[in-house]
N, C-alpha and C positions, 0 to 999 in steps of 0.2 A: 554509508553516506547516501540521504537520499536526494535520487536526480531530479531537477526541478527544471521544467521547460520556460525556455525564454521566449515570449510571443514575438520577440524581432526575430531571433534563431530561426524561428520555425518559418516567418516569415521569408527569411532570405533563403532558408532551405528547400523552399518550393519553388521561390523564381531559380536557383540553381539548378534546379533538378529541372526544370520547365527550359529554359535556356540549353540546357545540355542535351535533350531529349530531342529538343529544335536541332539543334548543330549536326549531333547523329540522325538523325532523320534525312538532312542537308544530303548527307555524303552518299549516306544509302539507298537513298529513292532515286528510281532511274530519269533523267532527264527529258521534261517535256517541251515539246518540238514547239508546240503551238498552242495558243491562249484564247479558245473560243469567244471569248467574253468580251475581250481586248481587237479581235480580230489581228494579231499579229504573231511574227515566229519570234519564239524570245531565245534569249540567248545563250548559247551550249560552251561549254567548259571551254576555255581559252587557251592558244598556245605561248609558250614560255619565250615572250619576245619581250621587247622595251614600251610596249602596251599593257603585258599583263597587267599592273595591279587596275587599272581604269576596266581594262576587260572582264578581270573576276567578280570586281563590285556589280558589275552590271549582271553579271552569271547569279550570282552568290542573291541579290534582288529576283531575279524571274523565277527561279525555281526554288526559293526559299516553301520551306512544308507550309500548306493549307494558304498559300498565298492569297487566293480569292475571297477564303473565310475573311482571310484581315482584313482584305481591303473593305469589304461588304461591313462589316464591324466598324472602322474608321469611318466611312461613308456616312452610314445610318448615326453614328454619334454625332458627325458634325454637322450633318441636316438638320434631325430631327431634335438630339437632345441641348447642340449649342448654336441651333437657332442660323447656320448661313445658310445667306441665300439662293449660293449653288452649291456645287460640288465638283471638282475639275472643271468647270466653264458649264455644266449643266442644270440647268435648275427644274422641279417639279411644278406645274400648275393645270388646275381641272382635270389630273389624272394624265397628263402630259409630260413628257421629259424632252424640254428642249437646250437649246444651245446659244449661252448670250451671242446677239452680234452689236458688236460695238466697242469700236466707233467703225464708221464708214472710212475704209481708204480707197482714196482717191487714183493714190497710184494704180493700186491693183487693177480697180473701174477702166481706168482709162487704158491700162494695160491689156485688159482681154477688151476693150472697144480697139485698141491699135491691132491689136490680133485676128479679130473679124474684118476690117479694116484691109488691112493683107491678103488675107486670104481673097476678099473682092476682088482687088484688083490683079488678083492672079491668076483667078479661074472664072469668074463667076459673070463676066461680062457680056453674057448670052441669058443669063438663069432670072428667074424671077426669086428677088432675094426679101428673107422676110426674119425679123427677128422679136424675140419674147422671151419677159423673164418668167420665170418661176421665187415664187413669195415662199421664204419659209416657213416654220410654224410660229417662230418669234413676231412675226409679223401680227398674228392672232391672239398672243399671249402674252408679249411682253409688259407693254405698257400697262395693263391692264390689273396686272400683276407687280404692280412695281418695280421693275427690272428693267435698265439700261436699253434702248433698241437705237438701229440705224435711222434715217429717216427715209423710207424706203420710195416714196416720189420721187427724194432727191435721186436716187440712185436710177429708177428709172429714167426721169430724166436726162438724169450724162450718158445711160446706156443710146437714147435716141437721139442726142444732140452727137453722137460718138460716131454711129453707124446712118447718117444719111442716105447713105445709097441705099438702106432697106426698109419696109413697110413695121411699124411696130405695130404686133398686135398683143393689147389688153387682156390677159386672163384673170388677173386677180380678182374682179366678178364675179365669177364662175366656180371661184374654191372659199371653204369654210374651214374652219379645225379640224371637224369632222375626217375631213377628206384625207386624212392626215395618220402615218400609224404613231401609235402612242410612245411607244420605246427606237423608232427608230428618226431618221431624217427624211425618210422619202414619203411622198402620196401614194396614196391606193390606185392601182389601177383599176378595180370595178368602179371605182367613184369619178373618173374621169373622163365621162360621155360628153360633157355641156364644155369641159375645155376643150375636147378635140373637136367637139362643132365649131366655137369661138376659131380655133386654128384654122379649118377645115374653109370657113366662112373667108376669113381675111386671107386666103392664101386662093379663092377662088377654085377650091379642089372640091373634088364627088363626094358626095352628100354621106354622112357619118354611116356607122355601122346602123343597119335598120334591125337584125337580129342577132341574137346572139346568148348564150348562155353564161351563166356564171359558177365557176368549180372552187375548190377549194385545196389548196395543199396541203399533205396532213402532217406535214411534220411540223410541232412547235416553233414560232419564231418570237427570237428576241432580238431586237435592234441591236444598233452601233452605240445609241444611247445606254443599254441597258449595262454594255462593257466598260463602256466611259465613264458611265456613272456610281459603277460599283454598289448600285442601289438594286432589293430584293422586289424587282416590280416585275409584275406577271408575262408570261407571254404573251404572243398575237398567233393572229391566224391571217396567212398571207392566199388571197382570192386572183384570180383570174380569167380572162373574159375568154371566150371562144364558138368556134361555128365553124363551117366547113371550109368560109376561105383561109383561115385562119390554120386549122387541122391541114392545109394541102399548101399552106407555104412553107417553103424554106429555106434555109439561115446560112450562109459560108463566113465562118469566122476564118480572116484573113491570117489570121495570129497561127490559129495550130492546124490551118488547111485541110477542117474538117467543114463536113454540108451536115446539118440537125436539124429540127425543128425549130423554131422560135422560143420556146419553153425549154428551159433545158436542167430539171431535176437534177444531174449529174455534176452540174459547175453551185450546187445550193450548199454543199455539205455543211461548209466554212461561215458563210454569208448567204442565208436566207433566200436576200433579195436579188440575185445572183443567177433564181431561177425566171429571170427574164432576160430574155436574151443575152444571156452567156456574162450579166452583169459588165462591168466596167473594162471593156477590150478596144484597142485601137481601131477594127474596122470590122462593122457586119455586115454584109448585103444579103437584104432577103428577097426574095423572088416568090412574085404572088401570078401563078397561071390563069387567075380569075378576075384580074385587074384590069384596069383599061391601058390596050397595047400602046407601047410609048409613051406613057403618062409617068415619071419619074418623082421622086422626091430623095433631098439628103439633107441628113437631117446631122447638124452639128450642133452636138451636145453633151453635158455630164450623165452621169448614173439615174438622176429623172426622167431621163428620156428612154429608159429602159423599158421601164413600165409603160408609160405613154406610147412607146412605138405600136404596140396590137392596135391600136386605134387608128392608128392610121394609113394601116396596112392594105385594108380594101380600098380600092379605083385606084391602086396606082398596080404598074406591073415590076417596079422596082422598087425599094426603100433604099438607102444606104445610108448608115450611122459610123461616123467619123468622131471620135474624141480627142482632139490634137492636144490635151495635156499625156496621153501615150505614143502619139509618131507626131514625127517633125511635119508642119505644115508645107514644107518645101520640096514633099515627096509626098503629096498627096494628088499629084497627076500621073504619077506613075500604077497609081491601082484604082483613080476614077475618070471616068470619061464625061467631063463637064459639056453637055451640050444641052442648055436652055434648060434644065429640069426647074422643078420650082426646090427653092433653097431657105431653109430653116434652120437659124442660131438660135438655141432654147439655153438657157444658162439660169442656173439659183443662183438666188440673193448670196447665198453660203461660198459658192465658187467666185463669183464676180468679185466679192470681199476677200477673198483668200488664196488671190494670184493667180489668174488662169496663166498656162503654160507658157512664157516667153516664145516670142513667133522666132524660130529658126529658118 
């Protein structure tokens, strides 16, 4: 008798064997901690409680074999070959990977305005207080691109109709796209000389850095964009500014009660951008011996102000960077000494829109 192949047969004989290949692969590959791409720790095999099966789907998803391949594969077909607009809430334009914002809520706004708000009249009733946003890249590309945006006036405006008791100062002048890295959320710090004058200017502080050099990191970076979006878009190269006041400050992160430098290669592994100042931690104070004695600044603010801080490091003889979406505002006299410094609320369009941390 002779054997005649069936093109469905053979058909389903490959997705079984591919299927089966998949599952033993599952069982046998050892379990990975953390998802570079994603920036998170996914989830390791479950205990046998009355959660199991909700816990092993969630196991059985993160470390399913080549997970990244898929998602990069699904990504790129539903961009490029069926034509949507984003991808996870990210969409591409001018070689750009941003993140829709829209719509504006109000609550949130008024939420971290009630929470700046607080904190004046807890501490600050000596300080010269000054507050600005930070525009993020949608601001430069949305519209222009077709794609949904806030109307980000409005938003500064409730920010300044929010926080009376402080000076708003204007930066959005002073940034372009440019200034911006391509795959991730944050600005350049080499590109942000002209917004720490603008700060520097409205806060009546010592005159910006006059010298300084520019270095470069050498390990590859790819944004928070490039993990979210599951899209094959190139690295970057993350830059930084420096000179000897800069080389002879340094940094006590309150959190793991270590003193480092302001730079700190060692906290980049995970997150790139990480390598400024110890990235996103409840509390840094850094100490500049070449600043002018007495002259203070604290600066409260998200992960943009990471970058931004080397800038404004010279003429004062203190900084301190406070993020109260990580420690309760109610215990931030306990590890600062509020007496007159000048005081700065720097917050993104992104944070503002997406709940700063209820004021405890």
């Amino acid at each position: 008798m002779k054997f005649r192949f069936d093109k469905k047969m053979i058909g389903i004989g490959v997705v079984a064997v591919l299927w089966l290949s998949l599952s033993i692969g599952a069982w046998v590959k050892p379990a990975t901690e953390y998802s570079e791409a994603e920036r998170r720790t996914l989830a390791t095999f479950p205990a046998f409680d009355k959660d199991f099966p909700k816990k092993f789907e969630d196991y059985a998803l993160d470390q399913f074999p080549f997970r990244d391949a898929f998602r990069t594969v699904k990504s790129v077909s539903e961009y490029y070959a069926f034509g949507r607009l984003d991808n996870n809430g990210i969409y591409l334009s001018k070689g750009y990977a941003s993140k829709l914002l829209y719509p504006m809520s109000e609550r949130d706004v008024n939420n971290a305005c009630f929470k700046m708000t607080q904190i004046n009249k807890s501490y600050l009733k000596d300080c010269n207080v000054y507050v600005s946003v930070v525009p993020d890249k949608s601001y430069f590309l949305a519209k222009e691109s077709g794609r949904l945006s806030i109307d980000y006036r409005e938003m500064v405006e409730k920010v300044q109709k929010g926080t009376p008791f402080a000076k708003y100062i204007d930066i959005f002048p002073a940034l372009s796209l440019e200034d911006y890295y391509k795959t991730d959320t944050h600005w350049k710090c080499e590109n942000l000389e002209e917004v720490s004058a603008l700060l520097r200017k409205g806060m009546n502080a010592p005159a910006s850095i006059a010298t300084y050099e520019v270095k470069q990191v050498e390990k590859p970076f790819y944004g928070v964009y490039y993990g979210q979006s599951a899209l094959p878009l190139p690295a970057e190269t993350i830059s930084y500014i420096t000179n000897d006041t800069l080389q002879n400050a340094t940094m006590y992160n309150a959190q793991t009660q270590k003193t480092t430098s302001i730079y700190t290669p060692e906290a980049a592994s995970k997150d790139g951008y990480n390598f400024f100042l110890g990235g996103s931690v409840p509390l840094v104070t850094v100490n500049n011996p070449k600043g002018e004695e007495g002259r203070e600044l604290i600066l409260f603010r998200d992960s943009f102000g990471s970058s931004l801080a080397p800038w404004l490091i010279e003429g004062y003889s203190k900084v301190t960077l406070a993020d109260v979406r990580y420690i309760a505002s109610n215990v931030l006299g306990n590890y600062i000494d509020f007496h007159g410094q000048d005081v700065l609320f720097l917050y993104s369009t992104l944070v503002l829109n997406e709940n700063l941390a209820t004021f405890k």
